[in-house]
C-alpha angles and dihedrals in degrees: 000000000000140000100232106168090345094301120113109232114187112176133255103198124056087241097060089046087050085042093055094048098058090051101053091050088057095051096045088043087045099042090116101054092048094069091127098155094058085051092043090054084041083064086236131157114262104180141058091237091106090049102044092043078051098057088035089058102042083049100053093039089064107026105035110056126122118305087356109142117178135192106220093245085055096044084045096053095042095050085049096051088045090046088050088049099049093036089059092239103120094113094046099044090054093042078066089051106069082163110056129061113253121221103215104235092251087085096060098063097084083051099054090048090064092036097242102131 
């Protein structure tokens, strides 16, 4: 049984009683990381809205100008390769492809200037 929205909810079907439980033991296994008054008084971000405006911007800034038309494995491999070069892993992403060439970063900042990469 569980409180949702002060009403008590047990259950009916195995599954939602399976369901629950899994639920409760990540809670109860989770209970340090759900402290969100003492972020709140911390003044420190909750919530996943300054990430996700973030990506949205860094993906609409590359994939949505003007007479720009994408296939998803292009627009996949563009916003990668961007992710790698804002996130400062460049060096450590092409230490993992033996395979391929790897441009050195230093290439990309006239790229980065125009707002290309």
């Amino acid at each position: 049984m569980a409180v949702f929205g002060g009403r008590h909810i047990r259950p009916r079907r195995t599954e939602g009683r399976q369901a629950m439980r899994r639920l409760k033991t990540y809670v109860t296994d989770n209970a340090h990381r759900l402290r969100y008054p003492e972020f709140m008084a911390a003044q420190l971000p909750i919530g996943s809205g300054a990430i996700e405006a973030g990506v949205r911007s860094v993906n609409n800034e590359r994939l949505k100008h003007r007479c720009m038309h994408w296939s998803v494995a292009g627009a996949r491999a563009v916003l990668t390769l961007r992710a790698l070069s804002a996130g400062q892993c460049w060096d450590a992403f092409w230490a993992t492809q033996p395979q391929l060439s790897h441009p050195p970063a230093r290439e990309l900042a006239p790229l980065r200037r125009r707002n290309i990469a």
